[in-house]
FIDO-681363 format. One record per residue (C-alpha): residue in three letters; z, x, y. Coordinates in steps of 0.001 Angstrom, whole numbers, padded with zeros to 6 digits, always signed. Last residue first. Layout:
ALAZXY/...
END
This chain:
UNK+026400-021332+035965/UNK+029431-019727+037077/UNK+030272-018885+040373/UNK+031429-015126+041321/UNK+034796-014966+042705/UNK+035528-011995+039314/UNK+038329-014412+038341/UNK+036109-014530+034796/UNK+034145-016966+035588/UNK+034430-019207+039613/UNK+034299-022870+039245/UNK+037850-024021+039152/UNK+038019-024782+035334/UNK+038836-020918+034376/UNK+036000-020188+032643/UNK+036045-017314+029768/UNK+033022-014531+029905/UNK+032205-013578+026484/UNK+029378-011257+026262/UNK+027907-011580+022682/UNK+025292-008706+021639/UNK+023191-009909+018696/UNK+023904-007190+016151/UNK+021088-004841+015124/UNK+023231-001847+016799/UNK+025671-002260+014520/UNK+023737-002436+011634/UNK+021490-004849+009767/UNK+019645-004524+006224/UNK+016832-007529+005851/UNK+017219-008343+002158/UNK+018492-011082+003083/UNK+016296-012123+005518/UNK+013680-011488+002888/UNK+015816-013909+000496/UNK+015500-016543+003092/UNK+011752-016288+004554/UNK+011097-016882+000125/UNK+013300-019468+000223/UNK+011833-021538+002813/UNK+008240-021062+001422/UNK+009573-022331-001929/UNK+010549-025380-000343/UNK+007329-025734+001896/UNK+005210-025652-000927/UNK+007609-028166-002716/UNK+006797-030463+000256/UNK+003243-029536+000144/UNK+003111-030273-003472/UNK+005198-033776-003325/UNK+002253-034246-000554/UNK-000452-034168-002843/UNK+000901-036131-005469/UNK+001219-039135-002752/UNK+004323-040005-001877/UNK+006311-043144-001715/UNK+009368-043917+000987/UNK+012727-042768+000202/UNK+012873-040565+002605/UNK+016511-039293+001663/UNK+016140-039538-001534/UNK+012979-037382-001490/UNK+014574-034854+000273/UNK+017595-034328-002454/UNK+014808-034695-005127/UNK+012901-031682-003558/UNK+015687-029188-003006/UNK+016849-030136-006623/UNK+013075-029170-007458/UNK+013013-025976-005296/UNK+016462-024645-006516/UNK+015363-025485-010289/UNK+011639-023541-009673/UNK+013401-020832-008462/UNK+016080-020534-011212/UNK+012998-021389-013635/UNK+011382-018203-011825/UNK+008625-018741-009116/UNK+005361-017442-009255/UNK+004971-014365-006954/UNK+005226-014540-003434/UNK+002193-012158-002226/UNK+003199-009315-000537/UNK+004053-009015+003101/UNK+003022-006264+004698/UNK+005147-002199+004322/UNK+006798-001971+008087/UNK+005878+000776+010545/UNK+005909-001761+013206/UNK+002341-002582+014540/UNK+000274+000413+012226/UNK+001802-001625+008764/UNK+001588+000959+006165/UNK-000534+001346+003685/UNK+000000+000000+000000/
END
């Protein structure tokens, strides 16, 4: 495989075909949908819905996979409100 010139990242290979564990996640993702919208549907879109479902998990185990570090971290600033309008007692107004 060659590496990605954008990023330096390896692509995206092809999902391959699901496991049973897979294919049990996807179908108890399925019925739990389907009883929810309870309405009739076509052969077609049960597919795209599964589709979807397995589409979901694959963008979830390569976030998982997806090493972070410190300096990956979303950086939080916490600035508390006082009630009166001005954050942090710095006299600045808050927005």
């Amino acid at each position: 495989m060659t590496v990605s010139s954008d990023d330096g990242r390896m692509p995206a290979e092809p999902s391959p075909a699901p496991d049973s564990v897979t294919r049990a996640v996807i179908e108890a993702r399925f019925v739990t949908i389907a009883g929810r919208f309870r309405d009739a549907w076509t052969a077609a879109q049960q597919d795209l819905v599964r589709t979807r479902i397995k589409q979901l998990l694959d963008v979830s185990d390569e976030l998982h996979r997806t090493p972070m570090a410190n300096h990956d971290e979303p950086e939080i600033v916490f600035v508390p409100y006082d009630g009166g309008g001005v954050a942090n007692g710095t006299g600045a107004p808050s927005c």
